[in-house]
BAKOLPA-706087 format. One record per atom (N, C-alpha, C, O): residue in one letter; x, y, z. Coordinates in steps of 0.05 Angstrom, whole numbers, plus 5000, padded with zeros to 4 digits. Example, Ala and Ser with C-alpha at 12.3 -4.5 7.8 and 13.67 -1.06 7.14 Angstrom:
# residues 2
a526448865156
a524649105156
a526449345156
a528549345169
s525749555142
s527349795143
s525850015157
s526850235161
END
This chain:
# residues 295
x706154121828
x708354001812
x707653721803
x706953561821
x707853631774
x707453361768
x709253151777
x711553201771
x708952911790
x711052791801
x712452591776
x714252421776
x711352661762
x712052521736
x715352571724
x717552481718
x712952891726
x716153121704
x718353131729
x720653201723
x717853071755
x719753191778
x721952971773
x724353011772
x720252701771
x722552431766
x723752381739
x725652221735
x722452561718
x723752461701
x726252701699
x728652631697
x725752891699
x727953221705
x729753221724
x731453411727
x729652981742
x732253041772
x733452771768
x735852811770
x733152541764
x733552341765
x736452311765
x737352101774
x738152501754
x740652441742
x742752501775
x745152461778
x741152601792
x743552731818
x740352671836
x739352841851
x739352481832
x736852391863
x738752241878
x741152171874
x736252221905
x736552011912
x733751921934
x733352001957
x732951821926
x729251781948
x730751701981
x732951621987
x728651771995
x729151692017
x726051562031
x724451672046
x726051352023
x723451262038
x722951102063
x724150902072
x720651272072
x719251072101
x717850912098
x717550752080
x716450952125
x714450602130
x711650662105
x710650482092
x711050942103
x708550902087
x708050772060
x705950762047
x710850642053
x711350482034
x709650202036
x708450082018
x709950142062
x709349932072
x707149872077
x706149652074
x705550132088
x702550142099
x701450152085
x699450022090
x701350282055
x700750372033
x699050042015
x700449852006
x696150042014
x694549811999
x696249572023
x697249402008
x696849502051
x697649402070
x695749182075
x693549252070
x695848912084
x694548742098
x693148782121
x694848902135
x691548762130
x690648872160
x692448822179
x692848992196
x694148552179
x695448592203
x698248762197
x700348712209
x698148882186
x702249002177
x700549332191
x698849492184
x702149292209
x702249452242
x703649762230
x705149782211
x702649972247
x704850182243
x707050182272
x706850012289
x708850382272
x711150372290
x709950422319
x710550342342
x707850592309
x706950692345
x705650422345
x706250332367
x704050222331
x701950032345
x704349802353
x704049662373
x706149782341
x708449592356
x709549632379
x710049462396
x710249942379
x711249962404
x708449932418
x708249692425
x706150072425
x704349972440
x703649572448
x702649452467
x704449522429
x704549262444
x706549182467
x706349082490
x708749292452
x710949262468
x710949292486
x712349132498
x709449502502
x710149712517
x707649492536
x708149392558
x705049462523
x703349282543
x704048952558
x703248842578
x706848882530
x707448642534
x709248672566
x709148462580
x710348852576
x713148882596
x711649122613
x712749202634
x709549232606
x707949402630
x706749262649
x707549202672
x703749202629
x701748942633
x700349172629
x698049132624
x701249462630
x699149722619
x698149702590
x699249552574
x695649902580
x694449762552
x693750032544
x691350072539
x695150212543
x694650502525
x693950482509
x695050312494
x690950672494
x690350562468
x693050662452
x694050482438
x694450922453
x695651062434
x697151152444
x696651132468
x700151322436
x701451422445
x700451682459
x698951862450
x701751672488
x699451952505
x701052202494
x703152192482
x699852402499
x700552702489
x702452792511
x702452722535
x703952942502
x707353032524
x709452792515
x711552812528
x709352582497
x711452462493
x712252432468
x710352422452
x714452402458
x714452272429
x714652052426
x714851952448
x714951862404
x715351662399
x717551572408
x717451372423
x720051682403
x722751542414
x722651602438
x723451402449
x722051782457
x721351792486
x720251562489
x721351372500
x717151552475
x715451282483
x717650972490
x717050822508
x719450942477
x721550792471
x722350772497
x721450622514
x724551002500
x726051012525
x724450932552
x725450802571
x721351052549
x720250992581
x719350662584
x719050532604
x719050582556
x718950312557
x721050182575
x720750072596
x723250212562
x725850062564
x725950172606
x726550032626
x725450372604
x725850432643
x723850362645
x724150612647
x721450272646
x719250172660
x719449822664
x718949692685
x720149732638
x720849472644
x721249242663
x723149132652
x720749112679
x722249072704
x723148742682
x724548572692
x722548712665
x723748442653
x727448402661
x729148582655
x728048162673
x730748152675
x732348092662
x734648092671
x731848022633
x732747962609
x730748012585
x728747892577
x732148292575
x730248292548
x732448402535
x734748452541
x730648422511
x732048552476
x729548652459
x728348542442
x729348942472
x726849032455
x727649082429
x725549122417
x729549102413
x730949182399
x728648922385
x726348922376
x731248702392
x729848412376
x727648392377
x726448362356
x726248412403
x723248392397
x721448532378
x719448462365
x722448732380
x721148932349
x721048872333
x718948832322
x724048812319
x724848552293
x722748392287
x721348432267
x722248212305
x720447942311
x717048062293
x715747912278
x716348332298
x714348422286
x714448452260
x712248522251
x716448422241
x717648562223
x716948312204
x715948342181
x717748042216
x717547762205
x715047822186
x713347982192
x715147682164
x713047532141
x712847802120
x711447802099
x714348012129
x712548232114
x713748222078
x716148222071
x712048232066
x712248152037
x712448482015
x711048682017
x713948442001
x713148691973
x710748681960
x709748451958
x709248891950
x707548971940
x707749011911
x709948961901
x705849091894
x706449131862
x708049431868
x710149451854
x707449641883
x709149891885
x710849831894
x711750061893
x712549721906
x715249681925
x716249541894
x717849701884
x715949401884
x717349311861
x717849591832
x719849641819
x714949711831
x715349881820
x716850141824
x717350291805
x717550171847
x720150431858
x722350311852
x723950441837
x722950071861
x725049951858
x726649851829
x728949791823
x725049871819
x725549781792
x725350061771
x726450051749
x723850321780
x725550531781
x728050631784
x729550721766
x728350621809
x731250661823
x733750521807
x736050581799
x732050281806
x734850151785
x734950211759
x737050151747
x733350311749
x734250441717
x734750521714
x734950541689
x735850751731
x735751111729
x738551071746
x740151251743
x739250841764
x742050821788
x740851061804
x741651291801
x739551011814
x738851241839
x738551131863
x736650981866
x740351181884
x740551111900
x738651151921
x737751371921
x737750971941
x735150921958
x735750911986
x736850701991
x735351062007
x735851092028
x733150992045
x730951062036
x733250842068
x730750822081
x730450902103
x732551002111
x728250932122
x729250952148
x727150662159
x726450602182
x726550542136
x725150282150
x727850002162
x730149952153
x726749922175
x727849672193
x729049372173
x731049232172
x725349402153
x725649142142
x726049092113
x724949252098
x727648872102
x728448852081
x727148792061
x728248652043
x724848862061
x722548852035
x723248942009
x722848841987
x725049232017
x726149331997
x728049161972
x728449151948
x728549091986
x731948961976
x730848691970
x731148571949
x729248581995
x727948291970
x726948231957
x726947991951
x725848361948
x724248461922
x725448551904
x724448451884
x727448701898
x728848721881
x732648551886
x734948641883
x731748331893
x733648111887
x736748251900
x738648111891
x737548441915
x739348441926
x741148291953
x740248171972
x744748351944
x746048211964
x746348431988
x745248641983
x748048402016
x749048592031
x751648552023
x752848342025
x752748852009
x754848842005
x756249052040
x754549142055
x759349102046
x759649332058
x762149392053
x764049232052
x762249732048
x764949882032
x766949832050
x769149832039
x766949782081
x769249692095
x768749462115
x768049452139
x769349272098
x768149042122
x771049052138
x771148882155
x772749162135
x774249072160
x773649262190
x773949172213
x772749542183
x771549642211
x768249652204
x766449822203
x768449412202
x764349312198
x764049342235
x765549252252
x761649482236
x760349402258
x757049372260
x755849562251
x756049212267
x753549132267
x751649342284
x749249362279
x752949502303
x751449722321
x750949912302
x748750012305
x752550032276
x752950222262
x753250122230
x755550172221
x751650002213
x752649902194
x752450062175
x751549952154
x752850322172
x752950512151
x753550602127
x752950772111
x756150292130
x756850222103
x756750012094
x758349882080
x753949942102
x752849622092
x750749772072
x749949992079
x749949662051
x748749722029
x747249402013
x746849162020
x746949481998
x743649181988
x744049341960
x743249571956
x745549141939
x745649131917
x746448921906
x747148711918
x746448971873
x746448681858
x749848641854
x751048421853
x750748861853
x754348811861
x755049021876
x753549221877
x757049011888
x758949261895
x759149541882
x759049511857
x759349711886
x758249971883
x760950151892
x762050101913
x761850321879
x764350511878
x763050841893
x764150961911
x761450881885
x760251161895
x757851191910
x756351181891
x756751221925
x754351161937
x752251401924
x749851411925
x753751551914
x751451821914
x752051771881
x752051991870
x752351621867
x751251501835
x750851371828
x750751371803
x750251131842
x749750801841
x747250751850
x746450871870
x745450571837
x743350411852
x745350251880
x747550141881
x743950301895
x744250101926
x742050191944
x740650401942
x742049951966
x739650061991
x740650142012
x740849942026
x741450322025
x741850412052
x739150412071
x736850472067
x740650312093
x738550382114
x739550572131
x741750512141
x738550782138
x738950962161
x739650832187
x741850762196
x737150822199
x735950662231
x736250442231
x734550332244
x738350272218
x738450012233
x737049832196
x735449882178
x738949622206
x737749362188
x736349082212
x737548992231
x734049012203
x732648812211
x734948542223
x734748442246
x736348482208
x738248182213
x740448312237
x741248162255
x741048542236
x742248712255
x740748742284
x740548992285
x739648662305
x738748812318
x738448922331
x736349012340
x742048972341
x743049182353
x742949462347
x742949662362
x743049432313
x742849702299
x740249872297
x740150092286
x738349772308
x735249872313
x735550072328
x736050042352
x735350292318
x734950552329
x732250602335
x730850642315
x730950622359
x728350692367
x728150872385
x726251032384
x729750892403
x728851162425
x730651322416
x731751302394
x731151552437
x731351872431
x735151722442
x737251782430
x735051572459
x738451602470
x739551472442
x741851542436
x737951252420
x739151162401
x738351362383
x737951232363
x737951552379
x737851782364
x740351922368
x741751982348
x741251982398
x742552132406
x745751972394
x747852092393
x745551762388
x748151622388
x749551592359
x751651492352
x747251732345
x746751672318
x748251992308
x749752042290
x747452122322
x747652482323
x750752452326
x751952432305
x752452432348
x754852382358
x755452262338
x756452432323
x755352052328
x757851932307
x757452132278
x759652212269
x755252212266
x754452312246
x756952602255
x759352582247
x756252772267
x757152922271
x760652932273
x762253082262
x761052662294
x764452702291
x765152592258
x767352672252
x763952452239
x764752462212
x764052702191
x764452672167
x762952952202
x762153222187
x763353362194
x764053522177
x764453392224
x766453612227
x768753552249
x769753702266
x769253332244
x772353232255
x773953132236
x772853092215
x775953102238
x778052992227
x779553212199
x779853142176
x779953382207
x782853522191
x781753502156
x779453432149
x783153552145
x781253442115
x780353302111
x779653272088
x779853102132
x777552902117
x775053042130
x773153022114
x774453162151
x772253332147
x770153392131
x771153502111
x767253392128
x766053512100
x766553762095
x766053892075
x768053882124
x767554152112
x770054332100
x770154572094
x772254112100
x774054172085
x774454252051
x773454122032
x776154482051
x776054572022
x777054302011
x775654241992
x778654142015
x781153882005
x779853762003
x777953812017
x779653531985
x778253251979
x775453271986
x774453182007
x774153411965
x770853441980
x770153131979
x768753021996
x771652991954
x769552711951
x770852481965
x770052251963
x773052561980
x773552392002
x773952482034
x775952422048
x772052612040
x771552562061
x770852352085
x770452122078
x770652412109
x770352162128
x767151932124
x766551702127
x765852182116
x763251972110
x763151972075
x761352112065
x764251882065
x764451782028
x763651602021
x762851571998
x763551412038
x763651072041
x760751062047
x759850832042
x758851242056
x756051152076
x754251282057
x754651342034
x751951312074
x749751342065
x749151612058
x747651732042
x751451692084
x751051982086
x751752172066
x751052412064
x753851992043
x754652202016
x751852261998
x751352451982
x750352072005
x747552201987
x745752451993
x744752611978
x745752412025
x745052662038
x745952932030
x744553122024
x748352952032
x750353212020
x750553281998
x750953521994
x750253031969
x751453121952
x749553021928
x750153001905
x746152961944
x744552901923
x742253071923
x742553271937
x740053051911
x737653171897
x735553041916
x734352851905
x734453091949
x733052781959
x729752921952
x728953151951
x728652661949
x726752541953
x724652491977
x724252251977
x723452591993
x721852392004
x719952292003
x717952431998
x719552012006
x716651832001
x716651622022
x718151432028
x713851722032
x712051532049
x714151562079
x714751362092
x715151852086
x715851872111
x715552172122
x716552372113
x712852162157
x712552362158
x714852522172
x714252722184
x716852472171
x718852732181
x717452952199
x717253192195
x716452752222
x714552892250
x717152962262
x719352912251
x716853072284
x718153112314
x719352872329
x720952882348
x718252662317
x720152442317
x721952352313
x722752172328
x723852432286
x725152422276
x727552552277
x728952612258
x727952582294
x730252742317
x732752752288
x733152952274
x734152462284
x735652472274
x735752562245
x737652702237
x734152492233
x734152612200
x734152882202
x736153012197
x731853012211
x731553282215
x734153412219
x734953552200
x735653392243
x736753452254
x740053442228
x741953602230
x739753212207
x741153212187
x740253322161
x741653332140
x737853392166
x737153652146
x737753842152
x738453982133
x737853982180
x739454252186
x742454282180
x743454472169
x743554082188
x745954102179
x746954062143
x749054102130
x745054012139
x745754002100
x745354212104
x747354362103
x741854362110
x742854642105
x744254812109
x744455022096
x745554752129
x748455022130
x750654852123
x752654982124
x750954662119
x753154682104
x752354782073
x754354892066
x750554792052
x750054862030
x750055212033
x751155372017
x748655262058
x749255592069
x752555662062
x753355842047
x753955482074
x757155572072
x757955522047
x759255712039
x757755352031
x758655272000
x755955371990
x754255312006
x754955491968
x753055521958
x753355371934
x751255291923
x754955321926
x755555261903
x754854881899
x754354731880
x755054851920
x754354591931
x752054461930
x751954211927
x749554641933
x746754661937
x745954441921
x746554451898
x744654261930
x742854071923
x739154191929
x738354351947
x737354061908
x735054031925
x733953881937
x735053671940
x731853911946
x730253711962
x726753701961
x725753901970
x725253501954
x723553501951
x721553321973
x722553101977
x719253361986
x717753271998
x715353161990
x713453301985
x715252961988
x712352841975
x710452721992
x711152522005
x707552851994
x705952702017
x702952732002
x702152911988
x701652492010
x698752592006
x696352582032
x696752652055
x694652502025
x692252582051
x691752862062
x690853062050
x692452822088
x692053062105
x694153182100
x696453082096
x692853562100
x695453732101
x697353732127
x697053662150
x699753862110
x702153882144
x701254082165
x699854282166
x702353972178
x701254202201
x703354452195
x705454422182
x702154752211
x704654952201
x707354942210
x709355052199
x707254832230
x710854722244
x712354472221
x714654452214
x710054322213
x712654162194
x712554312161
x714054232143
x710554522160
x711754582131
x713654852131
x715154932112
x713254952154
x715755132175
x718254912177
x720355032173
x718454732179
x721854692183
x722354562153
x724654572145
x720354432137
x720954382112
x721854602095
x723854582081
x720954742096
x722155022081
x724255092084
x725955152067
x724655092121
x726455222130
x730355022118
x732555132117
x729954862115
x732254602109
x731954652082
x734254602075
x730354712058
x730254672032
x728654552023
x728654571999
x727154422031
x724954102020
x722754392010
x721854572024
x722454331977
x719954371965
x718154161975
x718753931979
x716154261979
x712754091986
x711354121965
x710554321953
x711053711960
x709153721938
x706953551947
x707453331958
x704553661944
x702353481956
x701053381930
x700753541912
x700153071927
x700052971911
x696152931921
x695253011942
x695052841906
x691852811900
x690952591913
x688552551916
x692552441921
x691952141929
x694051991931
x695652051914
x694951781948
x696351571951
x696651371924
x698851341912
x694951271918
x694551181897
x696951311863
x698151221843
x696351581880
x698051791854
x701251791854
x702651791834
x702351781889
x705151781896
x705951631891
x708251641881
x704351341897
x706551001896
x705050941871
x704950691870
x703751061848
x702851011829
x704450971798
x706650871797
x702851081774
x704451001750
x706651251741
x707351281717
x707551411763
x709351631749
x711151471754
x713051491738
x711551261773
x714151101769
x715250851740
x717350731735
x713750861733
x712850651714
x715150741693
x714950961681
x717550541687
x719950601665
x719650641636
x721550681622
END
C-alpha cells in the first residue's frame, strides 16, 4: 500500500497514534530508548548492571521489579525518568507530521512522555475539564493552538501514558497499566447512557472529552510504535474497539499499522489482524517519516 495514497484517502476521519520511534528515528547518539533508561535506572537503585532487559520479563514488569528492589528511602522513579527526557529537541520529520496533522485537523495521539511534539509545532495545554483536572490522569489535557470542541475532528496532541511536566502521570509498569485499564474501562461500560455502549447519545458519552473519542470513532494510524507485549494498555484498547465495532458494525472504523525494518513476528501480526490494524510495511524508515507527509 502507498503511504502516500493511504494519507491522502483517510485523512478526513484519521487520527495517527505515534511512539518513541519518532524520536529515535535520524536520533543523536545520546537520545536513549525506553528499555536503555530504565536499565540505568534500574543500575542507578540496584548497583546491578544488566546489559538488557532479561528474558521472562517485560518491560513494565522490568518497572515494577525496579520499584520492589529499590531499597532507596525516598525516590520518584516516575521523575527520574522525566529527568532523561530533558534537552530532547524536534527534528525536520517531527515538524513535518506535525504540520501535516495540522492541515488536514487530524488529531495526534502519543504514547511518548515528552513534549517534542507539541513544541515544535508551537502549542498551548489546553484541558476540556479543568475543574475535575487531575494530574495522575490528564486525559483531558490536550496541546493545541486554541481550544478544541471535538477531539476526534480537531488538530490537538494527546498523550496516552502520561505528560512529561506531569510526573505522576508516567505510566511505566504493568500496576500503572493496570490503573489505566480500570478507569478506561469504568468510562466504556459504566454509567447508564453515558456508557459507549449505549444506543443514547453515542457522541456524548463518558469518555467524549478524552483522547479516547479518537480511538472509537476514528480511522488510526500507527507510526513509530512497536505495539509489543508491552503494551498491555493500548492493546488491550484495541480489543475492546474491536468488539465494540463487533457489536455496532455500522460503527467500524479502520486501522492501519505502519512499520519498517525487521518483519513482525507471527504473534504481533496475529493480534494486529486480529483487532483490525491493516499491516503496511514500508521500504525503509527514511520512507515512513519521509516526503508522503509533505502538504
Amino acid at each position: 500500500m502507498n503511504l502516500k495514497a493511504l494519507l491522502k484517502n483517510n485523512h478526513a476521519h484519521m487520527a495517527l497514534i505515534i511512539g518513541n520511534g519518532i524520536n529515535r528515528y535520524n536520533s543523536d547518539a545520546g537520545l536513549s530508548s525506553w528499555d536503555a533508561m530504565l536499565l540505568e535506572l534500574w543500575e542507578r537503585h540496584t548497583h546491578d548492571e544488566p546489559k538488557d532487559i532479561p528474558l521472562g520479563i517485560s518491560l513494565t514488569e522490568f518497572y515494577d521489579a525496579l520499584d520492589l528492589s529499590s531499597n532507596a528511602v525516598s525516590k520518584n522513579l516516575q521523575k527520574e525518568f522525566c529527568c532523561f527526557l530533558d534537552g530532547w529537541q524536534a527534528k525536520e520529520h517531527h515538524l513535518r507530521l506535525m504540520h501535516w496533522a495540522q492541515q488536514y485537523a487530524v488529531p495526534v495521539l502519543t504514547t511518548n512522555f515528552d513534549e517534542t511534539l507539541s513544541d515544535c509545532a508551537g502549542l498551548q495545554l489546553h484541558h476540556t475539564d479543568g475543574v475535575r483536572f487531575t494530574d495522575f490522569y490528564p486525559w483531558s489535557s490536550y496541546f493545541a493552538a486554541q481550544a478544541i470542541n471535538d477531539p476526534a475532528q480537531e488538530f490537538a496532541i494527546w498523550h496516552i501514558n502520561g505528560i512529561k511536566r506531569y510526573s505522576r502521570s508516567i505510566r511505566l509498569g504493568l500496576s500503572h497499566y493496570m490503573g489505566s485499564v480500570e478507569r478506561a474501562r469504568a468510562l466504556i461500560h459504566k454509567g447508564g447512557d453515558k456508557r459507549l455502549y449505549s444506543e443514547k447519545h453515542q457522541g456524548q458519552w463518558n469518555g467524549c472529552n478524552t483522547w479516547l473519542q479518537c480511538i472509537f470513532n476514528n480511522d488510526l494510524v500507527f507510526v513509530g510504535l512497536g505495539l509489543d507485549t508491552s503494551e498491555i494498555f493500548l492493546r488491550w484498547l484495541l480489543i475492546e474497539r474491536a468488539k465494540y465495532f463487533k457489536t455496532y458494525p455500522t460503527r467500524r472504523r479502520a486501522a492501519y499499522y505502519l512499520h519498517a525494518g525487521r518483519d513482525l513476528s507471527q504473534g504481533q501480526v496475529i493480534f494486529l489482524k486480529s483487532v483490525g490494524c491493516d499491516i503496511v510495511k514500508l521500504p525503509s524508515y527514511d520512507q515512513l517519516y519521509g516526503d508522503a507527509w509533505l502538504v
